[in-house]
C-alpha positions in Angstrom: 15.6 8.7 12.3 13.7 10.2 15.4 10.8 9.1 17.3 7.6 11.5 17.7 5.4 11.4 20.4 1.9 11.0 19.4 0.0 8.5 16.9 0.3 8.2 13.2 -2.2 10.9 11.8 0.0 13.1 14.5 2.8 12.3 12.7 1.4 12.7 9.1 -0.1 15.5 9.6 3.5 16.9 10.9 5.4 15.5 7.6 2.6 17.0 5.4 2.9 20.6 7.1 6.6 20.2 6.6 5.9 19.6 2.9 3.5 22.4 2.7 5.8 25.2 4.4 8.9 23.5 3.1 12.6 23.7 4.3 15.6 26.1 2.7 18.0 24.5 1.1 16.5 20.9 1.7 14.4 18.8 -1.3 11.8 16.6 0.4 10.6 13.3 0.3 8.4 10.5 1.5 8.5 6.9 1.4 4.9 6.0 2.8 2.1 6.3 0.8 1.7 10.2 0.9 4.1 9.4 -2.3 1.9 8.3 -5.0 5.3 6.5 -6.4 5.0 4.2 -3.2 1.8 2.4 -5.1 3.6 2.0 -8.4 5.4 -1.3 -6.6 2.3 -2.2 -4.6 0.3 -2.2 -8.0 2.4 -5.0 -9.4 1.8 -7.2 -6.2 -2.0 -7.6 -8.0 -0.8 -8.9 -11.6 1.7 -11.2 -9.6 -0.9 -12.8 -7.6 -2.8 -12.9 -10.5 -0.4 -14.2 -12.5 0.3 -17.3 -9.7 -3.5 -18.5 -10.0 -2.7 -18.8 -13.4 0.0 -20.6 -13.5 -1.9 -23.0 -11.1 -4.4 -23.3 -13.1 -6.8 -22.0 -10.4 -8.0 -19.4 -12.7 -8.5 -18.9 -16.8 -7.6 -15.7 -18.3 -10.0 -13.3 -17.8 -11.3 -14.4 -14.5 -12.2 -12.2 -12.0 -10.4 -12.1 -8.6 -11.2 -10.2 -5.4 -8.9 -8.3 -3.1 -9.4 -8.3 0.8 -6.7 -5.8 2.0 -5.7 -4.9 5.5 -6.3 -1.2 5.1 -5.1 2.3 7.2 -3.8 5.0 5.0 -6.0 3.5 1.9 -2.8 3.1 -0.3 -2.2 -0.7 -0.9 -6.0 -0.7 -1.7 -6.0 2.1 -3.5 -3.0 0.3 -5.8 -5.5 -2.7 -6.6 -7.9 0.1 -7.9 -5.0 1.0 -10.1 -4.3 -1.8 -11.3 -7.9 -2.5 -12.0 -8.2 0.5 -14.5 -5.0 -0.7 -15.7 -6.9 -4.1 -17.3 -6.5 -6.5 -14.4 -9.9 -8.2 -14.1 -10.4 -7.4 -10.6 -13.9 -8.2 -8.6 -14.4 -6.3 -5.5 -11.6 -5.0 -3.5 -12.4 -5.4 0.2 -11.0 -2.9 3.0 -10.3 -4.8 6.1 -9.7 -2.5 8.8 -9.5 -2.9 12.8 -11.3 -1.3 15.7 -10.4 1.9 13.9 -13.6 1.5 11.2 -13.5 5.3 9.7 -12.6 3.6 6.3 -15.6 0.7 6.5 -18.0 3.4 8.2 -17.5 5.5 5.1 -17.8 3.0 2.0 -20.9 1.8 3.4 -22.4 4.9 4.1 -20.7 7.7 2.3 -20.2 9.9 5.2 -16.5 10.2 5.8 -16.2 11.0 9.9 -13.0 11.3 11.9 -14.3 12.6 14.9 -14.3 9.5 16.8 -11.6 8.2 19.7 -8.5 6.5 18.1 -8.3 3.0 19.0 -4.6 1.6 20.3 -4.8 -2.0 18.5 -2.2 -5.3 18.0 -2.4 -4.2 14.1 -1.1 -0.6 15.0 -0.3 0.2 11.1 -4.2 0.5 10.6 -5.0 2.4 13.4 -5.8 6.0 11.7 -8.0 8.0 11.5 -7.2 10.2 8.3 -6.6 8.0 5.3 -4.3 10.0 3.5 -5.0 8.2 -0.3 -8.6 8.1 -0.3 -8.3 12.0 -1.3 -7.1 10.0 -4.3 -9.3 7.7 -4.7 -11.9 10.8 -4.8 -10.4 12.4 -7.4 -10.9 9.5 -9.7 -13.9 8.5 -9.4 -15.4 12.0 -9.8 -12.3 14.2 -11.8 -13.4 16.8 -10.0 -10.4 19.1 -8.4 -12.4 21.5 -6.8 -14.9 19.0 -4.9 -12.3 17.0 -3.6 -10.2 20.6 -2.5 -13.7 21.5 -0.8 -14.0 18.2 0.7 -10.7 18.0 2.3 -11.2 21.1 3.4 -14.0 20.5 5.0 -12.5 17.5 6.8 -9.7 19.3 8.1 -12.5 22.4 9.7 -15.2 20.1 10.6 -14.0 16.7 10.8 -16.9 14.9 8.3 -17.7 15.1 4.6 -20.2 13.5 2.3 -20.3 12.0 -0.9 -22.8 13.0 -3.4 -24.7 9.6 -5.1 -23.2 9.0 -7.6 -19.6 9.1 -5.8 -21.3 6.6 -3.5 -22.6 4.3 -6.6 -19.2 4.1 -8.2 -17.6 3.3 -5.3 -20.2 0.3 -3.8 -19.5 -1.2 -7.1 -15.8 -0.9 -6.8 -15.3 -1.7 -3.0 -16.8 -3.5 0.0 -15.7 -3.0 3.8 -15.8 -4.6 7.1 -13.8 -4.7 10.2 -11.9 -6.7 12.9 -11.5 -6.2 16.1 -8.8 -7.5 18.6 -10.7 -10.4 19.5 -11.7 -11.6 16.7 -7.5 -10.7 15.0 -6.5 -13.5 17.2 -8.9 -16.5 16.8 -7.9 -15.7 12.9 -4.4 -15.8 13.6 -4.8 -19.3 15.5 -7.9 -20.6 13.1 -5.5 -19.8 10.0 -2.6 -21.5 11.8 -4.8 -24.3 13.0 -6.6 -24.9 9.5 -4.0 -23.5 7.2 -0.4 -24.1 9.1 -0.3 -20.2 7.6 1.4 -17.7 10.0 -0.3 -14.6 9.9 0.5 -10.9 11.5 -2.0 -9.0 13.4 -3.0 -7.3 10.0 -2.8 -9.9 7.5 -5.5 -12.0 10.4 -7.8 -8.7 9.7 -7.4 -9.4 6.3 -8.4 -12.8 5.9 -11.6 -12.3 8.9 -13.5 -9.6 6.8 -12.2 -11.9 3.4 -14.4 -14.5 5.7 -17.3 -12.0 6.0 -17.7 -10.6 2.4 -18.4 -13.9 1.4 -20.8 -14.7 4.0 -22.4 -11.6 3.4 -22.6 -11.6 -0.6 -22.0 -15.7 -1.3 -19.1 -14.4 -4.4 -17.8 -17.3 -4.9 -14.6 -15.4 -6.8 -11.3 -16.4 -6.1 -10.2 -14.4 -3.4 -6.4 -13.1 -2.6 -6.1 -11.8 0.6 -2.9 -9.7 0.8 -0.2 -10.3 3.7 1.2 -7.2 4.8 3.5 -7.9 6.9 5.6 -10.7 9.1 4.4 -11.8 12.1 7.8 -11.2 13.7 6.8 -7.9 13.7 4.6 -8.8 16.4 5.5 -11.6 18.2 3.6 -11.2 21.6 0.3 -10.8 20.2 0.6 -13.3 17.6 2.1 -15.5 20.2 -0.7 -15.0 22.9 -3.0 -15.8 19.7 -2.1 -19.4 20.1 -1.9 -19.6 23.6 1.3 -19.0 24.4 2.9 -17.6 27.2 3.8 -14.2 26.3 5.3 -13.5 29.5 9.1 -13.2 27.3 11.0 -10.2 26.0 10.4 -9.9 22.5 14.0 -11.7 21.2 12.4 -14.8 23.4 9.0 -14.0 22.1 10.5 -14.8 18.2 13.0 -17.0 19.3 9.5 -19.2 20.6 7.4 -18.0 17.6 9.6 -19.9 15.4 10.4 -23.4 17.7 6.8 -23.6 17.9 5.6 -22.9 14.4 9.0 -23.7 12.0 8.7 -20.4 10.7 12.0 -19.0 10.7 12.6 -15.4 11.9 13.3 -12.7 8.7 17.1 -12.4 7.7 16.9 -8.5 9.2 15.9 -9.8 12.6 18.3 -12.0 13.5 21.5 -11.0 15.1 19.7 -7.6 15.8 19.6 -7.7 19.3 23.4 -7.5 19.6 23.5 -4.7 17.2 24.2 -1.0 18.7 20.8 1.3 19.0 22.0 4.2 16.9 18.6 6.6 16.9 17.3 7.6 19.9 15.9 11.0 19.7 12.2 11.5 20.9 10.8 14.8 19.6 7.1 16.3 20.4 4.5 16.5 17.5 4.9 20.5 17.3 8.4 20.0 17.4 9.0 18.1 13.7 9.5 20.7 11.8 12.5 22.3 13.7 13.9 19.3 14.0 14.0 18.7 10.7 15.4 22.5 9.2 18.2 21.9 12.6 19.5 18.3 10.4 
């Protein structure tokens, strides 16, 4: 385990050139979404959610149910469009993203466009800038090798690409997008609380807020499942400061507070950690991963 300096499309963009140039005598692999087998468990999160409305009897078989998901590197998303063309009756499957809007700036108009500032937000898993699946997510809606090669390519030289119209059609019937900033994370965080007595993280909050939006903006009155992503004990101080607590703690007191205040206990793998010896500490630069990893 090692630390890079940098933000996460520095990072990715180091693992994939390791990929690329390889390592002697090493075999290779990933567990984010840069493995397509990473959305072969994600996909099955769909028909279980689907599955639990029916069993409720909140749906009939054969219903059609929209996905908001909190989205960064386009691959829990891209698992729902999966399991879509895999016979699940899905609706629309919404991107949520944060201040970081590359992903919601392109579905709605087509032009993919990284050159922008990267934004340093409480729901630091979406904050990217290169979406690593959407290359994916190209390829299937047009089967076309060669334009998706010359797209990527053209991302990577100039920083923007295009889609033709009828890329752009498929994919305004299959998706819509909107975004959430800071702000508005937390008075989702404390209105879910508040209304729902539902704990959310900084991502799952985005989630639900553009869930909030699509409907105000299109009146589907679908069911709607709004993947949670993660626990809010990974981010204590900003879901603490959401409800108006003092945040002025180290982050053991930060949980220890989350749950006295809330009931929601802390996740097995948390507690007891802080006693546990730090066993990783190296701290590499971004130009430095691929010697690093050829020295293990």
């Amino acid at each position: 385990v090692c630390a890079v300096e940098g933000n996460f499309d520095d990072a990715q963009t180091g693992v994939k050139n390791i990929f690329a140039a390889g390592v002697e005598g090493k075999t290779l692999s990933t567990a984010n979404s840069i493995n397509i087998g990473r959305l072969a468990p994600q996909i099955t999160y769909y028909f279980k959610a689907y599955a639990d409305l029916l069993r409720r009897g909140q749906i009939q078989m054969g219903d059609k149910v929209n996905f908001s998901v909190p989205t960064g590197n386009f691959g829990d998303i891209l698992a729902g469009y999966i399991a879509k063309k895999l016979g699940l009756p899905v609706g629309r499957l919404i991107c949520a993203s944060n201040a970081n809007n590359v992903l919601t700036d392109f579905i709605q108009t087509g032009t993919y466009d990284r050159r922008r500032p990267l934004h340093k937000t409480i729901s630091p898993s979406m904050d990217i800038l290169v979406s690593s699946n959407l290359e994916r997510l190209l390829y299937f809606v047009s089967g076309n090798t060669d334009l998706v090669a010359e797209l990527m390519q053209k991302l990577n030289t100039e920083g923007f690409y295009t889609v033709d119209q009828e890329m752009k059609k498929v994919i305004d019937k299959e998706f819509w997008a909107g975004c959430c900033d800071d702000e508005k994370t937390r008075k989702t965080i404390a209105k879910v609380w508040q209304e729902q007595k539902y704990l959310c993280d900084t991502h799952t909050a985005a989630g639900w807020a553009v869930a909030e939006e699509y409907v105000a903006a299109t009146g589907d009155t679908a069911p709607m499942v709004v993947l949670s992503t993660a626990s809010p004990y990974k981010f204590p101080a900003a879901v603490l400061s959401s409800l108006e607590e003092n945040t002025g703690l180290d982050e053991w007191q930060q949980m220890a507070r989350l749950t006295e205040l809330t009931g929601v206990a802390i996740p097995g793998n948390l507690q007891g950690l802080q006693e546990k010896k730090e066993l990783h500490t190296d701290v590499i630069g971004k130009d430095h991963m691929h010697a690093y990893v050829k020295a293990i």
